[in-house]
Phi, psi and omega in degrees: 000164174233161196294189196212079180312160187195122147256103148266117144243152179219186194205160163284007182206111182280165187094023182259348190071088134300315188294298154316330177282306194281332183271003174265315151309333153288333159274326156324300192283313179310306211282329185264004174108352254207071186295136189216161192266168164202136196228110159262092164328326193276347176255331138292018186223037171277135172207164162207136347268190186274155166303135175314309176321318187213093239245346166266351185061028185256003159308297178274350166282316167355272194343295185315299195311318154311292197291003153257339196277011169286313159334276165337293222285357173279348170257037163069021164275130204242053180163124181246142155253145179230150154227124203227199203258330206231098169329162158209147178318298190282348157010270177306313189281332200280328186298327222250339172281314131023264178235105172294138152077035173299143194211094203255144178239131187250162181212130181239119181235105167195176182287154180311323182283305184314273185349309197277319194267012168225096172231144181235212190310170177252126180279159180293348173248091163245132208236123167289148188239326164334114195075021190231142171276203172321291203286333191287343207252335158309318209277315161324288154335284198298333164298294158337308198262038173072032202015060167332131015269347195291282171073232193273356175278177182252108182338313188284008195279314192300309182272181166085177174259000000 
């Protein structure tokens, strides 16, 4: 198998453009050649109530994400972006558990001050967003992030089917 880049990203505050920020990154990696999946967790991973055990629902949103990407990856997609409202610590190992050869990068994109007065897990990333638009705060991301999907992988492993 070959690896499988996964950027979560999140933010502390919903309603922050996440979605945007992740379809702008989905356009970026397409525009590079690169089928790439975009996942809003929060909407496969709506449950109520939440399990005591996972008060975030980021088990069973894994979960969803895991029993789809055999889906994705039989239509030649090498690579996800997800997004959900809230980080969690353990985030990358449930991915990696998961997702065979998942090779996850987490990103927290907000303003600097939400950041200082709300802080939760610590992502391998964090991108201030303040003053920036949509596509300048993708653009952010994939830079912060080892230019995701590439990082430290080999691009051509990535395109094609």
């Amino acid at each position: 198998m070959s690896a499988v880049p996964i950027l979560w990203l999140h933010d502390a505050t919903a309603g922050d453009g996440k979605s945007g920020i992740g379809w702008e990154l989905l356009v970026g990696t397409s525009r590079d050649g690169i089928k790439t999946a975009y996942v809003d967790l929060e909407y496969v991973g709506a449950f109520a109530p939440t399990p005591v055990g996972d008060p975030g629902n980021h088990r069973l949103k894994i979960g969803m994400l895991a029993a789809m990407w055999p889906a994705y990856q039989s239509t030649g997609v090498r690579c996800i972006v997800a997004f959900t409202s809230t980080g969690v610590a353990d985030v990358a190992d449930i991915l990696r558990e998961s997702i065979p050869d998942a090779v996850v990068t987490t990103c927290r994109a907000d303003d600097a001050e939400t950041v200082k007065t709300q802080p939760d897990a610590v992502p391998d990333v964090a991108v201030d967003t303040t003053g920036l638009g949509v596509d300048e705060v993708a653009e952010a991301v994939r830079a912060a992030a080892r230019n995701w999907p590439f990082g430290d992988l080999e691009g051509s492993a990535l395109r094609g089917g």
